[in-house]
C-alpha positions as CSV (number, residue, x, y, z in Angstrom):
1,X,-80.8,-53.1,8.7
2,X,-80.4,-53.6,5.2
3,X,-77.4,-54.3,3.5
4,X,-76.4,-52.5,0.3
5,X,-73.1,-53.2,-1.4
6,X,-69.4,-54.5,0.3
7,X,-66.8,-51.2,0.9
8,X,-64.2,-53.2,2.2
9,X,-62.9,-57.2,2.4
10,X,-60.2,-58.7,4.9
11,X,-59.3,-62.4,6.0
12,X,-61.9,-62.8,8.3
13,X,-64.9,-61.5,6.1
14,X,-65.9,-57.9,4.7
15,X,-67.5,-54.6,5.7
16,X,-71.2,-53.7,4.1
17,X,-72.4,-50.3,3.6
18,X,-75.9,-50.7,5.1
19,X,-78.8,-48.6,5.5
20,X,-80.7,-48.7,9.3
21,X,-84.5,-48.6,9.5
22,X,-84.9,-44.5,9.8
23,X,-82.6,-43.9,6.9
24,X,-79.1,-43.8,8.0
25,X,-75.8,-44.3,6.4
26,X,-74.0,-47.5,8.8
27,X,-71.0,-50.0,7.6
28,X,-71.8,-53.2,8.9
29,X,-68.8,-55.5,9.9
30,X,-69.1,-59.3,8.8
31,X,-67.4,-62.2,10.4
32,X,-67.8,-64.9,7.7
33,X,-68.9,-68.7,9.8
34,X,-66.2,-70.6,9.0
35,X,-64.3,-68.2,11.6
36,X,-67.1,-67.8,14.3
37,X,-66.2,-71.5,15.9
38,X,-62.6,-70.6,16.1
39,X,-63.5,-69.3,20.2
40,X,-60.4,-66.8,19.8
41,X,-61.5,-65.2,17.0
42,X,-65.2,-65.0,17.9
43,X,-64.1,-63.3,21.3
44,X,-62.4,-60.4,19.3
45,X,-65.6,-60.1,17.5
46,X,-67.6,-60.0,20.6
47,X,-65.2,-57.8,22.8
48,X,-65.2,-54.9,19.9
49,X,-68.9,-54.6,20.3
50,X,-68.3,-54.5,24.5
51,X,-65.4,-51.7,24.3
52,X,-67.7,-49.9,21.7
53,X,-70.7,-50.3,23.9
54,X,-68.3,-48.8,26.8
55,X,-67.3,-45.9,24.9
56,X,-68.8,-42.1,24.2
57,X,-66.9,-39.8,22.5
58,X,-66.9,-38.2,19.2
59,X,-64.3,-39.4,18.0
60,X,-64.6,-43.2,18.3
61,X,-66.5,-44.7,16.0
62,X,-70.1,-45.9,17.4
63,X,-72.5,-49.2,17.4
64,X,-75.6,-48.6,15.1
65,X,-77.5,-51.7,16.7
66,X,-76.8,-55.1,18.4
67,X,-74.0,-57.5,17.5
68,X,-76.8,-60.4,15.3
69,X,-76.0,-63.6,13.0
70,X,-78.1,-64.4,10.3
71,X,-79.2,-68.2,9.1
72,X,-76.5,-69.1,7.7
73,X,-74.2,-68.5,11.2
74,X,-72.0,-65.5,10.2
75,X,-71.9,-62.8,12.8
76,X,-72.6,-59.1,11.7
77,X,-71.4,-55.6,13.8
78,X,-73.4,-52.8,12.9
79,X,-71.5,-49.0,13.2
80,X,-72.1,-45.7,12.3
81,X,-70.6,-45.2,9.1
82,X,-67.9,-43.1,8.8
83,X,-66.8,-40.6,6.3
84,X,-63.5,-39.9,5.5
85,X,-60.3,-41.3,4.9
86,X,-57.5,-43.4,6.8
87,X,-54.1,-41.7,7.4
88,X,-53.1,-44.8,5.5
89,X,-54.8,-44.3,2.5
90,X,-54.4,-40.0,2.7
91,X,-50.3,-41.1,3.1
92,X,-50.7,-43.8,0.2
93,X,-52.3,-40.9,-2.2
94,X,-50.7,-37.5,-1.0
95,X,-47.6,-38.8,0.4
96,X,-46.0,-38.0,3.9
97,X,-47.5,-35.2,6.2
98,X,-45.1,-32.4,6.7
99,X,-43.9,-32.1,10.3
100,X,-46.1,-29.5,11.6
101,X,-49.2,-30.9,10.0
102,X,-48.6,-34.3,11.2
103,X,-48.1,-33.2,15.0
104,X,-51.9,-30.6,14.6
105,X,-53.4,-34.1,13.6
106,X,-51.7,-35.7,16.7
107,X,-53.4,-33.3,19.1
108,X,-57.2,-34.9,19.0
109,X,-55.7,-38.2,18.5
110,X,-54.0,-38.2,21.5
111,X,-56.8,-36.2,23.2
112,X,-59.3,-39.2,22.2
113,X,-57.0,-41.8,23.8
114,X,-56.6,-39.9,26.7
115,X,-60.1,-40.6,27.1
116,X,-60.2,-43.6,25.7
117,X,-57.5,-45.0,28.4
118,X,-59.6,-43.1,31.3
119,X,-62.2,-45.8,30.5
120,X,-59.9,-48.5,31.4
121,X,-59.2,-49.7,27.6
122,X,-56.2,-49.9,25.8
123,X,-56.9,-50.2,22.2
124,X,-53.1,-52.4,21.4
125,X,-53.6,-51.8,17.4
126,X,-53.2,-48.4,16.7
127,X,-52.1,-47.9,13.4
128,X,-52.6,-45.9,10.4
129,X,-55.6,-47.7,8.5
130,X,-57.4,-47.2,12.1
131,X,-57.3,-44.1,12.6
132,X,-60.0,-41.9,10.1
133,X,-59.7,-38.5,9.1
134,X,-63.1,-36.9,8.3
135,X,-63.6,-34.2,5.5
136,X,-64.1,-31.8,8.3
137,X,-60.8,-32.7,9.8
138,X,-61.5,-34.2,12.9
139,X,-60.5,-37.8,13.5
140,X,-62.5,-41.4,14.3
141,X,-60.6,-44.3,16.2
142,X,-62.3,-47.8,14.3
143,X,-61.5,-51.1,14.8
144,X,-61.6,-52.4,18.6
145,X,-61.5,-56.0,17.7
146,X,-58.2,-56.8,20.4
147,X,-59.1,-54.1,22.9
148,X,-58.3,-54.7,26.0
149,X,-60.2,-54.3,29.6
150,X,-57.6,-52.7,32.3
151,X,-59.4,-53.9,35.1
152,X,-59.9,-57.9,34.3
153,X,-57.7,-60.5,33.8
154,X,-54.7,-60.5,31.9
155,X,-55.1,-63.7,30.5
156,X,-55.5,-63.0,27.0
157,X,-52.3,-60.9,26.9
158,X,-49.7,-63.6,28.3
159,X,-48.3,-65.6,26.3
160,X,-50.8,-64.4,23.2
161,X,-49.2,-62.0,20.7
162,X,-51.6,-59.7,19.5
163,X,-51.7,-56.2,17.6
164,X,-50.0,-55.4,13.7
165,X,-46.1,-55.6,12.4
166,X,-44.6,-52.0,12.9
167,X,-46.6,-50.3,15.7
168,X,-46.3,-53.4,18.2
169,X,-44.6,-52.6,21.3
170,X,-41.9,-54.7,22.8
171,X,-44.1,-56.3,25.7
172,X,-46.3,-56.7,22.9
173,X,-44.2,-59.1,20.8
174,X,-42.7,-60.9,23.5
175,X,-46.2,-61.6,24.5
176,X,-46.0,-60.0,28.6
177,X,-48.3,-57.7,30.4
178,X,-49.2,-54.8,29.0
179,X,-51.1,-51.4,30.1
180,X,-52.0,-47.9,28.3
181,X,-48.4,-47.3,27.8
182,X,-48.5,-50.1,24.9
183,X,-50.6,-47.5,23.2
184,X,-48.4,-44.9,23.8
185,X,-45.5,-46.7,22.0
186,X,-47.8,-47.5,19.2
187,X,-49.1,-43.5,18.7
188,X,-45.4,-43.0,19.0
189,X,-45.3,-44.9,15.5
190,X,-48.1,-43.8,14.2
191,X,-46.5,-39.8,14.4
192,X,-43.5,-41.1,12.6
193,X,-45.3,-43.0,9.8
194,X,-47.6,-39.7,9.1
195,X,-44.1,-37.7,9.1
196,X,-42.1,-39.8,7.2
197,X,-44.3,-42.4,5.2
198,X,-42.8,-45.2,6.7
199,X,-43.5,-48.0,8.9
200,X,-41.2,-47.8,12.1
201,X,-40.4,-51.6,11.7
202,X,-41.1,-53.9,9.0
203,X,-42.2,-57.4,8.5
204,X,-39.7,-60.0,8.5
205,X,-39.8,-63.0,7.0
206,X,-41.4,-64.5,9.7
207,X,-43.2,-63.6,13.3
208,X,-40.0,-64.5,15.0
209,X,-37.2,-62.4,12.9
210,X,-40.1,-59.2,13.2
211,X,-40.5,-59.4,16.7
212,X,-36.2,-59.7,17.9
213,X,-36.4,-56.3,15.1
214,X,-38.9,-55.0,17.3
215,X,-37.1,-55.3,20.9
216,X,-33.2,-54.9,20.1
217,X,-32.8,-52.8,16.8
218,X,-32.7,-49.0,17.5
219,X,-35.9,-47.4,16.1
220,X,-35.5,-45.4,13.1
221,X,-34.6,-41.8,12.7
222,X,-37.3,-39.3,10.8
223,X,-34.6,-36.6,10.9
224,X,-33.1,-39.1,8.1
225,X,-35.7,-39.6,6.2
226,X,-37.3,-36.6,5.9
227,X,-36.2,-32.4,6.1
228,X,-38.0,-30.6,8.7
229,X,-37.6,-32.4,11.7
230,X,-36.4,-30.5,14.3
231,X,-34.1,-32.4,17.2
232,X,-37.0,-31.4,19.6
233,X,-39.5,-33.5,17.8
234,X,-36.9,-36.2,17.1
235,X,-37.1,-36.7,21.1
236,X,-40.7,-37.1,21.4
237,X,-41.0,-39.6,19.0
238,X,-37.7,-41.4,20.5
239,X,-39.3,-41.2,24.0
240,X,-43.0,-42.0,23.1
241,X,-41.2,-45.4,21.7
242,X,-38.8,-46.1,24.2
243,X,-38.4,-49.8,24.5
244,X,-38.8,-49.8,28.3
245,X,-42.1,-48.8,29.4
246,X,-41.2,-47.1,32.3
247,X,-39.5,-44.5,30.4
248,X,-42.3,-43.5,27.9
249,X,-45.0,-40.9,28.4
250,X,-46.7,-42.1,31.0
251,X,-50.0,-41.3,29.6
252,X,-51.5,-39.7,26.0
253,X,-52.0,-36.0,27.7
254,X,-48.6,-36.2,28.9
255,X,-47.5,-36.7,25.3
256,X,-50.3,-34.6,23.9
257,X,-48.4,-31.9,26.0
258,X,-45.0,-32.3,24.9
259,X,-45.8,-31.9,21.1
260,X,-48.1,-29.2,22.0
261,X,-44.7,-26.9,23.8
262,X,-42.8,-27.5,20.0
263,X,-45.4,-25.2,18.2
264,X,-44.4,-21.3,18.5
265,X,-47.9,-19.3,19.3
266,X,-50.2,-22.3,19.8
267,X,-53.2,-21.3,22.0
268,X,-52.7,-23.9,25.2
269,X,-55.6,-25.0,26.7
270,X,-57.6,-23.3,28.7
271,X,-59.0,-24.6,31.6
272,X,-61.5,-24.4,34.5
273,X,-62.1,-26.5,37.7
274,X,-65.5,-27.1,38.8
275,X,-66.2,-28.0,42.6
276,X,-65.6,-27.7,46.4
277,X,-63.0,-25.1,47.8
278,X,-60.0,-25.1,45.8
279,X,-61.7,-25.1,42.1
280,X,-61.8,-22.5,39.9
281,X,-65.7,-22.3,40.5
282,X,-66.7,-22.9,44.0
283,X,-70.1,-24.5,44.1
284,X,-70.3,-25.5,47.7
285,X,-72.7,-28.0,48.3
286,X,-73.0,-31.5,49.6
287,X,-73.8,-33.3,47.0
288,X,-70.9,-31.9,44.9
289,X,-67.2,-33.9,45.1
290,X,-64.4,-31.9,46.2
291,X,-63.3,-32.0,42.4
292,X,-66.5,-32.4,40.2
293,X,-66.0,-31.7,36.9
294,X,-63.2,-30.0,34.5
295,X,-64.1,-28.1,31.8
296,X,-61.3,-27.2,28.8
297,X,-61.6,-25.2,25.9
298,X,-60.4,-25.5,22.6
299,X,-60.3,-23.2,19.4
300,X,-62.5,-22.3,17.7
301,X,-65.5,-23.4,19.5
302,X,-65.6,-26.5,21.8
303,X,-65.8,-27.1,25.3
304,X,-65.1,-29.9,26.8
305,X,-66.3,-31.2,29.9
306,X,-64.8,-34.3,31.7
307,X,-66.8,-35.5,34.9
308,X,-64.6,-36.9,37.5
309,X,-67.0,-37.1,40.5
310,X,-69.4,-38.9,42.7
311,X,-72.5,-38.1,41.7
312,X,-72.3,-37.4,38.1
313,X,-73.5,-34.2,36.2
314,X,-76.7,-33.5,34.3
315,X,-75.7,-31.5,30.7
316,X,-78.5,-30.8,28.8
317,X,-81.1,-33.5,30.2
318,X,-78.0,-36.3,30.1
319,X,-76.6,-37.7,32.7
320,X,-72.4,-38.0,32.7
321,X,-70.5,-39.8,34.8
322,X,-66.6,-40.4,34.7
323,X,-67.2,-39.6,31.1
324,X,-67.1,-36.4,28.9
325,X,-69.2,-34.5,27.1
326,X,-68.7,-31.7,24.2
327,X,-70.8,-28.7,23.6
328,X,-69.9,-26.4,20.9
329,X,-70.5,-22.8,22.1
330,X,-68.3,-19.6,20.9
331,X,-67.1,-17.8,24.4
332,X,-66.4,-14.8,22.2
333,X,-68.9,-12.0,23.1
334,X,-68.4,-10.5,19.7
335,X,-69.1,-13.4,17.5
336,X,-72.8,-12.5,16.5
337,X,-73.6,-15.7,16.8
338,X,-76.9,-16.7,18.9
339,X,-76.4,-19.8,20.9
340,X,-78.4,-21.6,23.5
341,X,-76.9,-21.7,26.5
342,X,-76.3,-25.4,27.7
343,X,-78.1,-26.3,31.2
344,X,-75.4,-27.7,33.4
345,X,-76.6,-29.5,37.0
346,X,-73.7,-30.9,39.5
347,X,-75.0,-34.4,40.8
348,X,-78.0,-33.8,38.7
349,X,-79.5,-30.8,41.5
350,X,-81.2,-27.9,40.5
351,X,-79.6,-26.3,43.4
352,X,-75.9,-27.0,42.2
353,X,-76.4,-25.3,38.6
354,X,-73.4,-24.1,36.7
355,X,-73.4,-20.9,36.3
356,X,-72.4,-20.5,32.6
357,X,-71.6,-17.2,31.8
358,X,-69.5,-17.6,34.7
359,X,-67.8,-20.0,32.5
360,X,-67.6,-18.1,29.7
361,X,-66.3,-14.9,31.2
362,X,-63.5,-16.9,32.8
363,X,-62.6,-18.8,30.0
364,X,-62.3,-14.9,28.1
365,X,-60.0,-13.6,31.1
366,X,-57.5,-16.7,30.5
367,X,-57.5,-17.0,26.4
368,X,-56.4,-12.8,27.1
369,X,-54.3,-13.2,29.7
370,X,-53.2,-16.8,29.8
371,X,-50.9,-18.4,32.5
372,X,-47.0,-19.0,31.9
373,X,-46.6,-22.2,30.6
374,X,-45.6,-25.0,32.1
375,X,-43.1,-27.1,31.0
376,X,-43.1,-30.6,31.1
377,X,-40.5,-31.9,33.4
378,X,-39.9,-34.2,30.9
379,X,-39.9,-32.3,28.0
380,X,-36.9,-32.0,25.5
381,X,-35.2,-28.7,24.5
382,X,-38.1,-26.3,22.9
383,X,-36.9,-26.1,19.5
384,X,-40.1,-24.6,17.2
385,X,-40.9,-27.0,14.4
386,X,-38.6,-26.2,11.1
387,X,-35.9,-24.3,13.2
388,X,-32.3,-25.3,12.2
389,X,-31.2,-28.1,14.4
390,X,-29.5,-28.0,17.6
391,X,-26.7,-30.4,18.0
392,X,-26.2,-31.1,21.9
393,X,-22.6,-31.7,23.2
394,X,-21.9,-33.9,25.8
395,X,-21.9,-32.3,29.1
396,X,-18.6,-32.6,31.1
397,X,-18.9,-34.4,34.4
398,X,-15.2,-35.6,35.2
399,X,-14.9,-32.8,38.1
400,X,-18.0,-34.4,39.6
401,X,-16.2,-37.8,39.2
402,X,-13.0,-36.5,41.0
403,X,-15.3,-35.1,44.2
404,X,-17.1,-38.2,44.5
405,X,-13.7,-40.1,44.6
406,X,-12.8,-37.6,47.0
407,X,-15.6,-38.0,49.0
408,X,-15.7,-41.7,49.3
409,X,-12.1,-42.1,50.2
410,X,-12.8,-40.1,53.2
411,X,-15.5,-42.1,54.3
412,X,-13.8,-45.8,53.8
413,X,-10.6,-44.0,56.1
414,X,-13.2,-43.3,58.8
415,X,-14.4,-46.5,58.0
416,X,-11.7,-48.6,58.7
417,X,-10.1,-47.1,61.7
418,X,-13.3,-47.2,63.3
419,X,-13.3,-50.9,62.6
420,X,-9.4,-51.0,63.5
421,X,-9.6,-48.5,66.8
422,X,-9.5,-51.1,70.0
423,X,-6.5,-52.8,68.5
424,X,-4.2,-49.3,68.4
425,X,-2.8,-47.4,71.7
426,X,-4.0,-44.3,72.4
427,X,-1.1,-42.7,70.9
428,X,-1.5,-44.1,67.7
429,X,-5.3,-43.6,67.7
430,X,-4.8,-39.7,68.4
431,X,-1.8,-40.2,65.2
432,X,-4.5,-41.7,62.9
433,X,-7.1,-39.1,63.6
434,X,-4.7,-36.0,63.3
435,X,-3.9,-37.5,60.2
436,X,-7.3,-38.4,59.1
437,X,-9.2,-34.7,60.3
438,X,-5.5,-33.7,57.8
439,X,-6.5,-35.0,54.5
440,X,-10.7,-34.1,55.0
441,X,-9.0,-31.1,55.1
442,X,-7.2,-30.8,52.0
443,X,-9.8,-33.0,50.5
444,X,-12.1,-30.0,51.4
445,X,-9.9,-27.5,49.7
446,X,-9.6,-30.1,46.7
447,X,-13.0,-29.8,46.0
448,X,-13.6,-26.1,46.2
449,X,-11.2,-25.6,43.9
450,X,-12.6,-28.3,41.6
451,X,-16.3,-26.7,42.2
452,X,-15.3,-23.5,41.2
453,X,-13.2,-24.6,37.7
């Protein structure tokens, strides 16, 4: 690896632009040595390379080479270097994305973190300068230094606060447990920074004035900072960066989902099921799980296929596993184009080969004739992008009030002569429950008339 000239410089140390043995372009990460003792700091060194090391997917940026140190004790990271720019910087020069743009670019970020969080990492410091936009437009995730592992210990999360001023989630400022919904808060800023051009939450001046920001003052509106912003997209932004986890997207395809339903005439995914009885394509065998593999397809030309089995699949001589591969192959019979067709074994058996034009054909029938769409339960009102806003009213529930007051004071009188019943005569009792069996009565009648108001 040989290092040619510094790109970039932070606290900690720098970024090189290097050159690898057979040729190649790579930007090598520095840690400088008066850091590397600091055990903290070397562990976030260390645990980028392992999340890195743990992750495939084209759009998350990729080790050239082993983590190495040279003589003098500072610790280098060698990855693929990456053309492009940060939203950030494109923001900084160009100025805010318009609302439509902004939520197109959302689509593979969310799509690369719905992977991302499949592999049991949650990245906790998305923000714009990490996120790279590549001259062909598709994106690249950098920067894994605080990733975190789902499955081990939380003890670097309690009581350490971690991540960047602005995109930090609640539980991530007051220092508690956190999962993949952190992230989802965090993309929740990212969308309104690309819309608007502005950080959700700036720094205070200290940690302690920026974090009470963070977790009681209501997070800005981009419908008042910007024209465009439609009240449909206002709510996805507001419920992607809800304060209490619970009440976010529960995951980044959920979200993915609900920005996807706001754009009139976008081509929803298509998508196929591989495995047992039950999938889309049957391939009955024993070596095949009862749901094997999932194969999606994108416009213009990209299929992606996420394995979710026992046994793994075989694409193209490489074995996958809980992981996903893309092949880019036009479906399109019409397209001219000459393509090899990609050799696809369930569990690795030449007996359990996916039968692509199978595939393909399918994938035609549903981009013609594609299923209604399903809503998000979720999902705001479905106001398109750019439409004129829809101001809700409140809804009027005081006749619902009244019948449940109703209700309940029918109840509490059964209630209480039931309690109150061995202490009357029989001729009061049989009073008490004319009267009572009276006013259900007229109770009943109350509220059909109140129903039908």
């Amino acid at each position: 690896m040989q290092l040619i000239e510094q790109i970039g410089k932070g606290g900690m140390g720098c970024v090189w632009l290097a050159r690898t043995d057979d040729g190649r372009k790579a930007a090598v990460k520095q840690m400088n040595n008066q850091f590397v003792t600091d055990p903290r700091i070397r562990d976030y060194f260390m645990r980028e390379a392992k999340a890195m090391q743990q992750l495939n997917h084209p759009n998350v940026v990729k080790l050239v080479g082993q983590p190495y140190a040279d003589r003098a004790g500072n610790l280098f990271l060698p990855m693929e270097f990456v053309e492009g720019d940060t939203i950030e910087h494109i923001v900084r020069q160009n100025g805010h994305f318009a609302p439509e743009q902004a939520v197109r670019l959302m689509f593979p970020i969310l799509e690369t973190f719905t992977y991302i969080h499949s592999k049991g990492m949650v990245h906790r410091d998305i923000k714009p300068s990490n996120i790279m936009v590549r001259p062909d437009q598709s994106i690249c995730v950098i920067d894994f230094g605080i990733a975190k592992d789902m499955k081990t210990t939380t003890g670097h999360t309690v009581g350490s606060r971690v991540g960047t001023d602005g995109y930090m989630s609640p539980e991530q400022v007051s220092a508690t447990n956190i999962d993949h919904r952190t992230d989802i808060y965090s993309l929740g800023c990212l969308l309104h920074y690309m819309i608007t051009g502005k950080h959700a939450f700036i720094k205070k001046q200290n940690n302690y004035e920026t974090s009470l920001s963070i977790i009681n003052d209501a997070f800005p509106s981009a419908q008042e900072l910007v024209e465009g912003v439609s009240d449909a997209l206002q709510a996805v932004i507001y419920k992607a960066t809800d304060k209490n986890m619970l009440r976010r997207y529960q995951t980044a395809d959920d979200f993915r989902r609900a920005l996807k339903h706001l754009l009139p005439g976008e081509q929803q995914d298509v998508e196929i099921t591989v495995g047992k009885k039950g999938c889309d394509i049957n391939v009955p065998n024993v070596y095949v799980s009862s749901s094997h593999l999932t194969i999606r397809f994108t416009l213009p030309d990209c299929f992606e296929l996420r394995d979710h089995s026992r046994n793994g699949t075989m694409v193209n001589g490489r074995y996958v596993h809980n992981d996903v591969y893309q092949i880019q192959y036009n479906p399109n019979p019409n397209s001219g184009q000459t393509q090899p067709v990609p050799s696809i074994y369930l569990a690795g058996k030449q007996e359990c080969e996916l039968p692509w034009s199978k595939v393909v054909r399918m994938t035609n029938e549903l981009i013609a004739n594609p299923p209604m769409n399903e809503v998000p339960d979720d999902a705001p009102d479905l106001q398109p992008i750019g439409t004129t806003p829809h101001i809700p009213t409140k809804e009027n529930n005081k006749g619902e009030t009244w019948i449940l007051l109703v209700v309940m004071l029918s109840v509490v009188g059964g209630i209480l002569w039931l309690i109150n019943k061995d202490k009357l005569s029989e001729k009061e009792n049989q009073r008490v429950l004319i009267g009572w069996f009276s006013g259900v009565c007229a109770r009943l009648i109350l509220i059909i008339i109140l129903l039908s108001i």
